[in-house]
Jmol script that loads the backbone (N, CA, C; Angstrom):
load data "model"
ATOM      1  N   UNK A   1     -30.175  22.163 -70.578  1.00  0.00           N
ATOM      2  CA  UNK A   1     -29.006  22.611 -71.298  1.00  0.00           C
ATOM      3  C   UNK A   1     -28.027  23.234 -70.311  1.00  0.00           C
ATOM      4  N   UNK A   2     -26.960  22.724 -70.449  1.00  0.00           N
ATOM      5  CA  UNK A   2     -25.728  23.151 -69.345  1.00  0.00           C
ATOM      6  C   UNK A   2     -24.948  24.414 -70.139  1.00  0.00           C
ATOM      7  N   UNK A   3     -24.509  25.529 -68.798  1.00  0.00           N
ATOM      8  CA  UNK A   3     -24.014  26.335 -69.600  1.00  0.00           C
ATOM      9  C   UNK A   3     -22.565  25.818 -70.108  1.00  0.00           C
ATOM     10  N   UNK A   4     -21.696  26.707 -71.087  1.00  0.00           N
ATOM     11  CA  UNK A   4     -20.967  26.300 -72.460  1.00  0.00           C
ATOM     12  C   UNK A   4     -19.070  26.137 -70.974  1.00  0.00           C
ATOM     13  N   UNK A   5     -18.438  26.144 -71.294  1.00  0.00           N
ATOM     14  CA  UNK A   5     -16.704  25.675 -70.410  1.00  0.00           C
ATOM     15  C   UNK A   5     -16.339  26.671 -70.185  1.00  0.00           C
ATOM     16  N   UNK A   6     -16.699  27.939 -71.105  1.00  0.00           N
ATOM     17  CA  UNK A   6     -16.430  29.091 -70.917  1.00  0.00           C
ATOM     18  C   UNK A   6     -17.134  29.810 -69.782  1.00  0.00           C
ATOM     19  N   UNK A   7     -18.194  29.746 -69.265  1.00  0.00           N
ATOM     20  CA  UNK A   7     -18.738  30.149 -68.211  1.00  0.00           C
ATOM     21  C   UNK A   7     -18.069  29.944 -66.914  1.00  0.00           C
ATOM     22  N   UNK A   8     -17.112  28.823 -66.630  1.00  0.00           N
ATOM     23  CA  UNK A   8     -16.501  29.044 -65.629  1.00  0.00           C
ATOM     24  C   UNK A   8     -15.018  29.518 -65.504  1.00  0.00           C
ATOM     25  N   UNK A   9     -14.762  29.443 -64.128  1.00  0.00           N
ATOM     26  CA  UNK A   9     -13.433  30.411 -64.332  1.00  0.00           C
ATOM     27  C   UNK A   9     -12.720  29.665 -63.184  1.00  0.00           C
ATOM     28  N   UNK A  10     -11.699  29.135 -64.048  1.00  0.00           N
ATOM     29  CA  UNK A  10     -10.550  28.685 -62.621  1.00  0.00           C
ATOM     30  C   UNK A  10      -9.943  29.650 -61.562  1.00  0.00           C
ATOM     31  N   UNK A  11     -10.506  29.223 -61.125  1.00  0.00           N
ATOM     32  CA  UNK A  11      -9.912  30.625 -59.813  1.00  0.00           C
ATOM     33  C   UNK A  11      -8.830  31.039 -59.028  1.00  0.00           C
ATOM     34  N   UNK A  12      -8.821  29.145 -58.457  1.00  0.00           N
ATOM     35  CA  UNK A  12      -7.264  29.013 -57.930  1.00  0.00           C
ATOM     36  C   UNK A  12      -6.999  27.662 -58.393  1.00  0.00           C
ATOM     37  N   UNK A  13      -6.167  26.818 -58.443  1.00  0.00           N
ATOM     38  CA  UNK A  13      -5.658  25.690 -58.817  1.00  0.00           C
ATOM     39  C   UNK A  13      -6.815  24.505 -58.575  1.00  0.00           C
ATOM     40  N   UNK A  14      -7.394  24.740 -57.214  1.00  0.00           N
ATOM     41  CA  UNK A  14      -8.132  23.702 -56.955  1.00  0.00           C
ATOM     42  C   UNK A  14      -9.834  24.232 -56.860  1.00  0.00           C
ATOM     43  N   UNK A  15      -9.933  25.237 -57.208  1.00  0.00           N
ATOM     44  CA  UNK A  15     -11.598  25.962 -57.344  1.00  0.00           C
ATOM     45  C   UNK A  15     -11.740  26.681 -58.600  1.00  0.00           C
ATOM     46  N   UNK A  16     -12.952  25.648 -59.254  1.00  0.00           N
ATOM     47  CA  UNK A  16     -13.745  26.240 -60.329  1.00  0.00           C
ATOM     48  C   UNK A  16     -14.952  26.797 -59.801  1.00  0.00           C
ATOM     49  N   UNK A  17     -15.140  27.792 -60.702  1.00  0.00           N
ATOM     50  CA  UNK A  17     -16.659  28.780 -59.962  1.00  0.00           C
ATOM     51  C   UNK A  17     -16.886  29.145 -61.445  1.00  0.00           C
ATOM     52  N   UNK A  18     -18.357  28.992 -61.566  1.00  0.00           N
ATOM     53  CA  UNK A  18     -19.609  29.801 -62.686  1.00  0.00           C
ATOM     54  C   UNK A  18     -19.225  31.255 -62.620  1.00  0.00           C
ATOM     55  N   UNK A  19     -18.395  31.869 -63.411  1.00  0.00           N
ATOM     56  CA  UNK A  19     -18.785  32.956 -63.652  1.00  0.00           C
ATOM     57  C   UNK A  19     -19.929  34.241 -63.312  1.00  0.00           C
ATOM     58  N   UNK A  20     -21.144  33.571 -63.254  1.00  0.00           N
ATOM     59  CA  UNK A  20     -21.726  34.278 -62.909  1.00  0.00           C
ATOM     60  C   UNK A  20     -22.646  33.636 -61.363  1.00  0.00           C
ATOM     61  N   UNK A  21     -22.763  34.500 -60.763  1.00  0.00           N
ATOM     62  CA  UNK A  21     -23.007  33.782 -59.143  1.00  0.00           C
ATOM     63  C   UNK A  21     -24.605  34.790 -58.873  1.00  0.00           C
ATOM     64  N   UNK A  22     -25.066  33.097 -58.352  1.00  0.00           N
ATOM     65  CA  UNK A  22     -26.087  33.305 -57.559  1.00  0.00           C
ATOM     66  C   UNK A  22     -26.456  34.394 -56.759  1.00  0.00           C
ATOM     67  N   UNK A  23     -26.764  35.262 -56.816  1.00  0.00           N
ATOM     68  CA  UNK A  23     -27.106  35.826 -55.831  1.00  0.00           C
ATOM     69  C   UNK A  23     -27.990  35.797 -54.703  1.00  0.00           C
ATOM     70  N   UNK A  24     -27.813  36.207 -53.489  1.00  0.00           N
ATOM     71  CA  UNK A  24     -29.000  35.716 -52.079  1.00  0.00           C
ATOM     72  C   UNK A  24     -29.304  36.918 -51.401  1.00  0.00           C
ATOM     73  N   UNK A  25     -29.385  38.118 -52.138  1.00  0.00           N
ATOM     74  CA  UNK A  25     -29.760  39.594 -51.451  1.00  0.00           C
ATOM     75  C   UNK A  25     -30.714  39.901 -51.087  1.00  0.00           C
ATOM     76  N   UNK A  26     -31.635  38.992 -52.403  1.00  0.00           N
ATOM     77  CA  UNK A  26     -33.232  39.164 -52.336  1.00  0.00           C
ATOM     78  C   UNK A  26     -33.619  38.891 -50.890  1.00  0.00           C
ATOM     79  N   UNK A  27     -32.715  37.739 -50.398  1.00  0.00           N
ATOM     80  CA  UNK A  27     -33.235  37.393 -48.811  1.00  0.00           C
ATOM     81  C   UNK A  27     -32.911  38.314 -47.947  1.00  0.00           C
ATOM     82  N   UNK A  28     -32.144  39.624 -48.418  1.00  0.00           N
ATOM     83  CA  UNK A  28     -32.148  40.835 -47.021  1.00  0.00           C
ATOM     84  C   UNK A  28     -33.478  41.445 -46.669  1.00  0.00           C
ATOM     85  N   UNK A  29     -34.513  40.880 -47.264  1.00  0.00           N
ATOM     86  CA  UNK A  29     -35.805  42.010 -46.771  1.00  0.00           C
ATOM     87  C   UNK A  29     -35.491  42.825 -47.158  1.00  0.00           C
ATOM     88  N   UNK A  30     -37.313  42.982 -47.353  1.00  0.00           N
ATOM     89  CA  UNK A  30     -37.790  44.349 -48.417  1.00  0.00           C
ATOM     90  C   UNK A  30     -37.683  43.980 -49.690  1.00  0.00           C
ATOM     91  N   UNK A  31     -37.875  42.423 -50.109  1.00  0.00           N
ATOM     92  CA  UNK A  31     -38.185  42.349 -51.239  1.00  0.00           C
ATOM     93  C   UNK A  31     -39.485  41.376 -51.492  1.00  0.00           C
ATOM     94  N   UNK A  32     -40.070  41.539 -50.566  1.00  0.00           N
ATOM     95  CA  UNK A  32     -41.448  40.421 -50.833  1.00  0.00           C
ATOM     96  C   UNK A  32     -41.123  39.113 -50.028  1.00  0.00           C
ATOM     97  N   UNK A  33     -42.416  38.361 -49.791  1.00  0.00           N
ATOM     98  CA  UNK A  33     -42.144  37.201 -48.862  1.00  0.00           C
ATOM     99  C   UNK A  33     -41.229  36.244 -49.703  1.00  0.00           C
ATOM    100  N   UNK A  34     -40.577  35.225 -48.909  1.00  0.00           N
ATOM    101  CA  UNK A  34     -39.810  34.101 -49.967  1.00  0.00           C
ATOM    102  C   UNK A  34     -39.946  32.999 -49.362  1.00  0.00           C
ATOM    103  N   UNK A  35     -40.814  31.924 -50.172  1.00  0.00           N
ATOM    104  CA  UNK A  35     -41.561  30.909 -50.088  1.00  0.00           C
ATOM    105  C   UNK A  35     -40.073  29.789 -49.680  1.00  0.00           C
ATOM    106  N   UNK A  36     -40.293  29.383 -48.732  1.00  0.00           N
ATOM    107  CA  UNK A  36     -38.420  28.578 -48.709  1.00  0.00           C
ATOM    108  C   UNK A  36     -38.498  27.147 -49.683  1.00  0.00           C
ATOM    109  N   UNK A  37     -39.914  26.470 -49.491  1.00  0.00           N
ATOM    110  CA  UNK A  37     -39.744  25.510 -50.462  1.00  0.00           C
ATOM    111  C   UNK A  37     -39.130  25.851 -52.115  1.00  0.00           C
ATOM    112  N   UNK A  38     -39.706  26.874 -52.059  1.00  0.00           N
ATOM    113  CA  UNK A  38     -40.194  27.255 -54.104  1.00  0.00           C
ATOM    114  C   UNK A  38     -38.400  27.497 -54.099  1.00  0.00           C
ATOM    115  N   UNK A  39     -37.774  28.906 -53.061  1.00  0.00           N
ATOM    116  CA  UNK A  39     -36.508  29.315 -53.204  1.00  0.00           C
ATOM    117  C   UNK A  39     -35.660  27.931 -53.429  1.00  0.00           C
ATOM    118  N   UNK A  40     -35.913  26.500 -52.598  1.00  0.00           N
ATOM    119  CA  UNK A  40     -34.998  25.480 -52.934  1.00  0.00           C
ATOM    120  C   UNK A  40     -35.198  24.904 -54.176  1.00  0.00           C
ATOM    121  N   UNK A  41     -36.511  24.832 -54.548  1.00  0.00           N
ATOM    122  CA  UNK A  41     -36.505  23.841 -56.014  1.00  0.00           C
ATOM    123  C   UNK A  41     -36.075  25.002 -56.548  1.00  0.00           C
ATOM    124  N   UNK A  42     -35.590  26.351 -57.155  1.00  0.00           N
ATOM    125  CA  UNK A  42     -35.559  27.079 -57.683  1.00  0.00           C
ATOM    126  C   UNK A  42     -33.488  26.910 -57.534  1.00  0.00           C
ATOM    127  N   UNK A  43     -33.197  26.710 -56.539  1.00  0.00           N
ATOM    128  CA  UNK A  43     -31.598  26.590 -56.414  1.00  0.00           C
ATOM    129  C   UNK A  43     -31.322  25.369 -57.598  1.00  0.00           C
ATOM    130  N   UNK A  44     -32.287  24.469 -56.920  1.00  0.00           N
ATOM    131  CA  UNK A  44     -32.141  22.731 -58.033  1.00  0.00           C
ATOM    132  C   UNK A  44     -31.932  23.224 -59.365  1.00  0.00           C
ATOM    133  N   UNK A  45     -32.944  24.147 -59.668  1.00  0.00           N
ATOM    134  CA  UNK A  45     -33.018  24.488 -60.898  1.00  0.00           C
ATOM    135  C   UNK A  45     -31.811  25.427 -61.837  1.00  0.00           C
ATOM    136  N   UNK A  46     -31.616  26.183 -61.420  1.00  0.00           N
ATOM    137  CA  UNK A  46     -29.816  27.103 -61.251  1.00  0.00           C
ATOM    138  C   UNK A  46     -28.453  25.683 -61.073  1.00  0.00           C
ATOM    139  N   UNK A  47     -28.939  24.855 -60.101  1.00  0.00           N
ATOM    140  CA  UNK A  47     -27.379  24.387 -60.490  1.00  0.00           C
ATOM    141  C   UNK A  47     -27.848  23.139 -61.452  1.00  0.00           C
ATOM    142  N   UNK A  48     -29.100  22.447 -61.759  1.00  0.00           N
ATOM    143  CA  UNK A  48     -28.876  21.880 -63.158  1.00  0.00           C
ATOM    144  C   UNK A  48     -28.763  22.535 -64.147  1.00  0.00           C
ATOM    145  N   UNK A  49     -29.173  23.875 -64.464  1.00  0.00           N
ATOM    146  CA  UNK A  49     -28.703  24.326 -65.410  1.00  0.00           C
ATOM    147  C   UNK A  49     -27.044  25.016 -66.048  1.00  0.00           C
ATOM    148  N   UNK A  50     -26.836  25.187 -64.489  1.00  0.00           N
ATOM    149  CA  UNK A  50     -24.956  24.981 -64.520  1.00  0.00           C
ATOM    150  C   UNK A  50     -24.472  26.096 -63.886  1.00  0.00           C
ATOM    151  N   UNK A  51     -25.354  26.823 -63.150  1.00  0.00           N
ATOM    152  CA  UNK A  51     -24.965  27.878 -62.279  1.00  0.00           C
ATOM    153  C   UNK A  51     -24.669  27.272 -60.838  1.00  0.00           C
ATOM    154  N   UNK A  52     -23.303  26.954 -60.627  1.00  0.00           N
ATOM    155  CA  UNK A  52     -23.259  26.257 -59.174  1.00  0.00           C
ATOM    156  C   UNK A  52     -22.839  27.506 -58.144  1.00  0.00           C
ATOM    157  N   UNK A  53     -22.317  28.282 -58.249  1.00  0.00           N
ATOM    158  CA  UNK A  53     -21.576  29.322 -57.192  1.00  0.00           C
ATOM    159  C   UNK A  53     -22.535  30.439 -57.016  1.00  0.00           C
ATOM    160  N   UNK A  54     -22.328  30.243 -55.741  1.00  0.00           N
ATOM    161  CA  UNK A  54     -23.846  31.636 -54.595  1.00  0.00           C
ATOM    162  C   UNK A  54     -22.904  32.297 -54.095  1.00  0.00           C
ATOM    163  N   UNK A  55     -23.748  33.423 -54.041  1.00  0.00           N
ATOM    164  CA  UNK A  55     -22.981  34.896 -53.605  1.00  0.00           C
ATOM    165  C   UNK A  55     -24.034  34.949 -51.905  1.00  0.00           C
ATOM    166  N   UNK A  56     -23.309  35.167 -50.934  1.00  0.00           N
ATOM    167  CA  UNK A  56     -24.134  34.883 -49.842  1.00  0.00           C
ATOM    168  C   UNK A  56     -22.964  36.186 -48.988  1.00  0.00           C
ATOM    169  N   UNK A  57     -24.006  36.777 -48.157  1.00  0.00           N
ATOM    170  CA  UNK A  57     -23.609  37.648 -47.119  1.00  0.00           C
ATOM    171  C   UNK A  57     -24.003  38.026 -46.136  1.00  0.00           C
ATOM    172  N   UNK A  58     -23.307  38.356 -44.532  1.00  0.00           N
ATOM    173  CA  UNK A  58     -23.602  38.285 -43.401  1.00  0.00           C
ATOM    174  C   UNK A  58     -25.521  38.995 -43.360  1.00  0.00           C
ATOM    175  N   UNK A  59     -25.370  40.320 -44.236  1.00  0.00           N
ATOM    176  CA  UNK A  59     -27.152  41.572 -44.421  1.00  0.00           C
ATOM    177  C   UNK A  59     -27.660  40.641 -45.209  1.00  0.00           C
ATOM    178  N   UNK A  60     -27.791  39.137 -46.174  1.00  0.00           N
ATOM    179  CA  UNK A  60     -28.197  39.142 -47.132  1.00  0.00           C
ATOM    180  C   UNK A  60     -29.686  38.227 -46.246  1.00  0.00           C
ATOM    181  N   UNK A  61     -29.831  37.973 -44.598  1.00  0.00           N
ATOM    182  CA  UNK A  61     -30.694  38.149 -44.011  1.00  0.00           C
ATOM    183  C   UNK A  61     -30.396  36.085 -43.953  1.00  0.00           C
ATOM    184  N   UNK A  62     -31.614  35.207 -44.208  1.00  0.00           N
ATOM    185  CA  UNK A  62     -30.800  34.194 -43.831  1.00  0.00           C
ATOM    186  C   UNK A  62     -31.067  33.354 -45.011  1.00  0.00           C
ATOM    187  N   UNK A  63     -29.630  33.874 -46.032  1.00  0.00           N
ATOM    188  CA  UNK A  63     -29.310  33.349 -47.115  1.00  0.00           C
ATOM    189  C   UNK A  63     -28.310  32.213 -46.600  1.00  0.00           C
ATOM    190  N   UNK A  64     -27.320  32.158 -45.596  1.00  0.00           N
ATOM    191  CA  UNK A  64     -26.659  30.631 -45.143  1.00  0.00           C
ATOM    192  C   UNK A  64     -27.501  29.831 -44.853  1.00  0.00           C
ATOM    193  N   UNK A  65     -28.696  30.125 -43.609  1.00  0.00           N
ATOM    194  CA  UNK A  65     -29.530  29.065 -43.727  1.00  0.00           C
ATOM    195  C   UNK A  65     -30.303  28.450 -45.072  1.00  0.00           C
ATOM    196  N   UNK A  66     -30.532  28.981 -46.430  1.00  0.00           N
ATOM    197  CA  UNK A  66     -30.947  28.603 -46.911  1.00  0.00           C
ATOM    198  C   UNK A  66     -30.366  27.522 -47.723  1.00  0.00           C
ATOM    199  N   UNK A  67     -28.993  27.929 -48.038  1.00  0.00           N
ATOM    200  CA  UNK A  67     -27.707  27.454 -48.889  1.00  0.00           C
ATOM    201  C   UNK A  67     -27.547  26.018 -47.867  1.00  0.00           C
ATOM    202  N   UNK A  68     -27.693  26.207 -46.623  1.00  0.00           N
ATOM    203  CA  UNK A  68     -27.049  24.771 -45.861  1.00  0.00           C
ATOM    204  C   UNK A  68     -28.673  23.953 -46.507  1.00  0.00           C
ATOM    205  N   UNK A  69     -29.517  24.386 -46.110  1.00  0.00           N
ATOM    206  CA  UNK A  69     -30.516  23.614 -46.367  1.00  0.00           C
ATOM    207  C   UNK A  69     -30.524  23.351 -47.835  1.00  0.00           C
ATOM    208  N   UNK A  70     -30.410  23.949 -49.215  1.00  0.00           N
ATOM    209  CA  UNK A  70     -29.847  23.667 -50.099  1.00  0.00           C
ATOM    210  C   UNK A  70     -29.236  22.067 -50.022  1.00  0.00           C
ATOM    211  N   UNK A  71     -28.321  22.434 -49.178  1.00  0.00           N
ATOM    212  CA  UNK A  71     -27.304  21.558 -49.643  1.00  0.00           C
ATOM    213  C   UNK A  71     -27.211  20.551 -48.938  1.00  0.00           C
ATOM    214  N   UNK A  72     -28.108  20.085 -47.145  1.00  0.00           N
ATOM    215  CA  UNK A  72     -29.039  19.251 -47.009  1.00  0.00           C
ATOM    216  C   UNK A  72     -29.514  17.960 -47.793  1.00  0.00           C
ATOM    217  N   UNK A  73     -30.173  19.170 -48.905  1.00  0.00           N
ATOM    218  CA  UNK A  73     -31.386  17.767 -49.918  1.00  0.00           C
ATOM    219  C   UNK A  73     -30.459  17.676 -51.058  1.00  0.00           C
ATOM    220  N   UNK A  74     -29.454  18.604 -51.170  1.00  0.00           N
ATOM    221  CA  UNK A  74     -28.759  18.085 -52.459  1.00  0.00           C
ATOM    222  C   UNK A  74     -28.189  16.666 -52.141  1.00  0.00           C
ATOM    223  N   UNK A  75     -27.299  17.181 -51.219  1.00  0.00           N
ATOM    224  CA  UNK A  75     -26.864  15.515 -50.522  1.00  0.00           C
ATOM    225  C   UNK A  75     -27.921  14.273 -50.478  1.00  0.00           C
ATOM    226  N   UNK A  76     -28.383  14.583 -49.957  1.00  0.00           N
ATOM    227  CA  UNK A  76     -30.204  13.222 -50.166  1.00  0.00           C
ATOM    228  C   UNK A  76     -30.403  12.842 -51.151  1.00  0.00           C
ATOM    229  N   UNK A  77     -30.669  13.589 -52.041  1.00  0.00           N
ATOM    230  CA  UNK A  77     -31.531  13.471 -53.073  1.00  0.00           C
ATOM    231  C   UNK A  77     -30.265  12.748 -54.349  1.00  0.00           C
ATOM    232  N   UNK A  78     -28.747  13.185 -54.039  1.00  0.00           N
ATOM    233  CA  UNK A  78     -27.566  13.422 -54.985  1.00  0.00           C
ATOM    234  C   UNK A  78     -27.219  12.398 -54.803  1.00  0.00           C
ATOM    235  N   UNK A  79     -26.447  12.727 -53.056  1.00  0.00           N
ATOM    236  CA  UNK A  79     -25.281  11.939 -53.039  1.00  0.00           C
ATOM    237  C   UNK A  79     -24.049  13.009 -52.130  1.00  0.00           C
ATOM    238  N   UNK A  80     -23.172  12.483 -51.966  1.00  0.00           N
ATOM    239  CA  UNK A  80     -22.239  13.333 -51.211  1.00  0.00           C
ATOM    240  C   UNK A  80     -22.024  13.782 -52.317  1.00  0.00           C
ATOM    241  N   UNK A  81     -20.937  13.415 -53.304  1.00  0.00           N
ATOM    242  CA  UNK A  81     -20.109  13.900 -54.545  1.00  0.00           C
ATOM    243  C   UNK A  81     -20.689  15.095 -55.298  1.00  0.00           C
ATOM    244  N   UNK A  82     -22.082  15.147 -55.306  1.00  0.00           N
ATOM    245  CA  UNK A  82     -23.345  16.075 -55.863  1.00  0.00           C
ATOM    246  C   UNK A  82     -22.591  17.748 -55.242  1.00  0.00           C
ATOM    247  N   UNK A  83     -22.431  17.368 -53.955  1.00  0.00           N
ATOM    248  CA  UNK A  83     -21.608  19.133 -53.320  1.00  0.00           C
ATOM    249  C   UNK A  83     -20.368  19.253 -53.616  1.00  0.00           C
ATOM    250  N   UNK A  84     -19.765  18.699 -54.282  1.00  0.00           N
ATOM    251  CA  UNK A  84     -18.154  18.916 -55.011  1.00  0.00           C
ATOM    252  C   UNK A  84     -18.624  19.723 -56.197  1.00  0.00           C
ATOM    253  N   UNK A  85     -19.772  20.166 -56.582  1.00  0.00           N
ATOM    254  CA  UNK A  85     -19.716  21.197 -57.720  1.00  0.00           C
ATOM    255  C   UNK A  85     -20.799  22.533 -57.426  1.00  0.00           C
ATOM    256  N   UNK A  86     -20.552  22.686 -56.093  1.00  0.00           N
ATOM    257  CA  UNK A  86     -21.289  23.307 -55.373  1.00  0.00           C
ATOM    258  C   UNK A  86     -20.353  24.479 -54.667  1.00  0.00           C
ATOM    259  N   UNK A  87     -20.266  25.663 -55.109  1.00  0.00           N
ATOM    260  CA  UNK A  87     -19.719  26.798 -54.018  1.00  0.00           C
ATOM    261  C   UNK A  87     -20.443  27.599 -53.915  1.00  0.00           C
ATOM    262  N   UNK A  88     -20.008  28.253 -52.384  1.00  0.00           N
ATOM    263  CA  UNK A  88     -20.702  29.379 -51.949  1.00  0.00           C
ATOM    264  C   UNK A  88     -19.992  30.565 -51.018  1.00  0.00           C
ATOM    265  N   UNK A  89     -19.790  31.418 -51.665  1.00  0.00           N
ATOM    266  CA  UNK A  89     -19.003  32.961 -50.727  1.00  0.00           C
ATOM    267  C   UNK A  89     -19.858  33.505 -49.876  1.00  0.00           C
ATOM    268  N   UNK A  90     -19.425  33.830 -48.768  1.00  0.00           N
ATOM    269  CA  UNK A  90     -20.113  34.840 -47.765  1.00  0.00           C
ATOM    270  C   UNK A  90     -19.215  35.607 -47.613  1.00  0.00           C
ATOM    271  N   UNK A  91     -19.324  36.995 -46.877  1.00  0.00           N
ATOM    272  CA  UNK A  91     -18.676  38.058 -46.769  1.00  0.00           C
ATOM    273  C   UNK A  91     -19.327  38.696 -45.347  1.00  0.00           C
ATOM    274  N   UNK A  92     -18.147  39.420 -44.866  1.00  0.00           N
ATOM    275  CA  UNK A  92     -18.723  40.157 -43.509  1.00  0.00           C
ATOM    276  C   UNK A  92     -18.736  41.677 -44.192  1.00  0.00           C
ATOM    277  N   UNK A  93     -20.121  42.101 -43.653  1.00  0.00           N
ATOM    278  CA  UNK A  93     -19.818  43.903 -44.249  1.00  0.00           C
ATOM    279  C   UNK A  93     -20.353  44.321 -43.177  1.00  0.00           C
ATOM    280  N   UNK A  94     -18.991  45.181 -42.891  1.00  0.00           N
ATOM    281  CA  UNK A  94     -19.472  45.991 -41.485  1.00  0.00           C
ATOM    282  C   UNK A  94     -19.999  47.341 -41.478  1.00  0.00           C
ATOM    283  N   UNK A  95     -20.607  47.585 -40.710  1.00  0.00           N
ATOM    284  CA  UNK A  95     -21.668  48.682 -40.656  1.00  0.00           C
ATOM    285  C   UNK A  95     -20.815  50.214 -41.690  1.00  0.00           C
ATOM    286  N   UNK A  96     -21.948  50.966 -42.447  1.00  0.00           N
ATOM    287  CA  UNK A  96     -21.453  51.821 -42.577  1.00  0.00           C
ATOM    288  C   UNK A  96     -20.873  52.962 -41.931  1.00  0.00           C
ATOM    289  N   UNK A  97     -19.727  53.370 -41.997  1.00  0.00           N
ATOM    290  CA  UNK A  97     -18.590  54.396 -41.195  1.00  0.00           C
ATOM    291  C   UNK A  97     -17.494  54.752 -41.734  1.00  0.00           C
ATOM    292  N   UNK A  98     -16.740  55.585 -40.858  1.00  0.00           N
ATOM    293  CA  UNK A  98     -15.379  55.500 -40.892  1.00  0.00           C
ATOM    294  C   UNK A  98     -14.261  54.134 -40.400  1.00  0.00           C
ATOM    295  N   UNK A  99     -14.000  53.694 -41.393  1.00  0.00           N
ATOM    296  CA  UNK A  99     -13.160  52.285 -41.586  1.00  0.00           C
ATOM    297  C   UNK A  99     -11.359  52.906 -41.027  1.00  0.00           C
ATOM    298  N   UNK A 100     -11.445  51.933 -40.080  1.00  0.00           N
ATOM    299  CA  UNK A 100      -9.912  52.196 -39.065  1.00  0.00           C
ATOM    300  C   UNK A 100      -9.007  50.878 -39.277  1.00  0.00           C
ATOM    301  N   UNK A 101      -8.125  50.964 -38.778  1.00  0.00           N
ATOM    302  CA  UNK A 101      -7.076  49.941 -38.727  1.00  0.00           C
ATOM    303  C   UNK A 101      -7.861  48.790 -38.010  1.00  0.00           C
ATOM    304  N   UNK A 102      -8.159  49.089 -37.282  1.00  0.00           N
ATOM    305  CA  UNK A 102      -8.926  48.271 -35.639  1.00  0.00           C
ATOM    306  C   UNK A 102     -10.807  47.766 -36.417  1.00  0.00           C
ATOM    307  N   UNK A 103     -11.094  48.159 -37.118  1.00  0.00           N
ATOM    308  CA  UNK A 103     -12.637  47.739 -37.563  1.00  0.00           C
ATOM    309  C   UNK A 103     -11.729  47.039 -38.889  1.00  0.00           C
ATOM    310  N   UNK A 104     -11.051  46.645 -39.511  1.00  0.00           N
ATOM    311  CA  UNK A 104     -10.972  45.770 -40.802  1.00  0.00           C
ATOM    312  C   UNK A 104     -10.227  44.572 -40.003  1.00  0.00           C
TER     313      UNK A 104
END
end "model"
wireframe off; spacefill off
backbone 0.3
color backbone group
């Protein structure tokens, strides 16, 4: 069952994104081992059900490697066209401090 039209959100003219996003934090450590096979059939499973957009970040430990590999077998298994409903944000977060002109 795919989620309902309302779940996504036009963002900018040419990017639709799921409303609600994947998250990849669990992969910062300190949350238990993470099996990389199980984590990919488990992505398969999130974007057939209609969650395509991952929340990914520089601490989130190696949540890009997982997302490229993701998207690897999506391609294989898909097709190219299969990653046209596929996004993913990363973010840089720099150490906690005092934030200057010169550190942003």
């Amino acid at each position: 069952m795919g989620l309902p039209e309302a779940s996504r959100l036009q963002f900018t003219s040419d990017l639709s994104i799921c409303r609600i996003l994947n998250g990849m934090w669990q992969l910062s450590g300190a949350h238990g081992r993470i099996n990389p096979q199980k984590a990919i059939a488990s992505m398969f499973d999130y974007l057939d059900a209609g969650y395509t957009t991952w929340d990914l970040a520089d601490h989130y430990g190696p949540a890009e490697e997982f997302v490229g590999e993701f998207r690897r077998q999506l391609q294989d298994r898909r097709g190219t066209d299969a990653l046209s409903h596929l996004q993913a944000f990363t973010k840089w977060v720099p150490r906690p401090g005092s934030m200057t002109r010169q550190s942003g």
